[in-house]
C-alpha angles and dihedrals in degrees: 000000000000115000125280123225102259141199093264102055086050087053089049099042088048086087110023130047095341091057095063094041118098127190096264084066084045092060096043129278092101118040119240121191107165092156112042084212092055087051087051088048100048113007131252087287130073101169093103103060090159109048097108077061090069099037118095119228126273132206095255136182101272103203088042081047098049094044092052083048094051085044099050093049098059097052085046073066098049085048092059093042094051086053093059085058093052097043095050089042095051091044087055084040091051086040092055098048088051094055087053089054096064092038091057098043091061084047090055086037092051101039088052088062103040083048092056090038083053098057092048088046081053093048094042087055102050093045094052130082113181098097088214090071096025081068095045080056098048093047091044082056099051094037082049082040087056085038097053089037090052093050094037088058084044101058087046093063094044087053092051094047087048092059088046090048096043087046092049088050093052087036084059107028073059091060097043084051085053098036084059095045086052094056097041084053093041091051086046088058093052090047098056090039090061093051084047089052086044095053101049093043091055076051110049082047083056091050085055093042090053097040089055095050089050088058090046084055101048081048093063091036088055090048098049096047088051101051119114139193 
């Protein structure tokens, strides 16, 4: 059975070539070839999904016919199966996200207000003079300063893990669209395989047909030539 895309390599081409590919290059203007037997199998190019639809049917080899359609089945399976694995990743993924956003959006909440609470510590202590107080100032500014530079890190991070977030969910919402263009073209292929079989079977009826009428010929031809008066 030829491999399937796994989870690895969509692990590994989430941040390489995948990352940079958009769907005008997955249907065709730019070739994709993640899986060197599915380039063997279709060509470089997957712009045409339905060109078997155009092409007329040819006597084949049947046997050769009903094994590339078996084959081709079961990875239509793989395929949807590799699709489950995306769609599931990309909805944690998308939950995720969702959860940071809320997260981020108390940060934001929260740093608004120690930065406002900052510039009155700042007023209250230049405006003070008992030195008593002036230090619990000074002590209340640096502990806000670590406050606003913790959350602000914080935030940093969160930021960071929602672009890699946002960058896994297109990575994968890109496979299930491949994984589908490889079983519309996969299904394609079937499809023009059958009429193939078809074909050559109604041939290889009108051989026999036509073999048989050529003995019923050399019947009458012997017949005729041994007939005697």
């Amino acid at each position: 059975m030829k491999k399937r895309l796994t989870t690895t390599m969509l692990l590994v081409l989430a941040l390489t070539a995948v990352s940079g590919t958009n769907l005008d290059n997955i249907y065709g203007k730019n070739d994709l070839d993640y899986s060197k037997s599915r380039g063997d199998l279709y060509g470089n190019n997957f712009g045409s999904i339905l060109d078997y639809d155009t092409m007329p049917p040819r006597q084949i080899d049947i046997q050769n016919a009903e094994n590339e359609i078996e084959s081709l089945r079961n990875d239509i399976a793989g395929f949807r199966e590799d699709i489950r694995i995306y769609e599931n990743r990309g909805d944690e993924d998308r939950s995720k996200k969702s959860e940071i956003a809320v997260v981020l959006g108390k940060i934001d909440i929260l740093l608004i207000e120690l930065k406002s609470t900052s510039a009155q510590l700042y007023s209250a202590k230049a405006n003070q003079t008992d030195s008593v107080i002036r230090q619990k100032l000074q002590d209340s500014i640096e502990e806000n300063r670590q406050q606003i530079y913790d959350l602000t890190n914080r935030r940093s991070e969160l930021v960071s893990e929602r672009e890699m977030l946002l960058q896994s969910i297109e990575t994968a919402d890109r496979f299930v669209t491949l994984n589908n263009l490889f079983i519309r073209k996969s299904n394609s292929r079937i499809a023009y395989l059958e009429s193939c079989i078809d074909y050559s079977n109604r041939e290889t009826d009108s051989v026999d047909t036509l073999l048989e009428k050529s003995t019923s010929y050399q019947n009458e031809v012997d017949n005729l030539i041994n007939v005697s008066f």
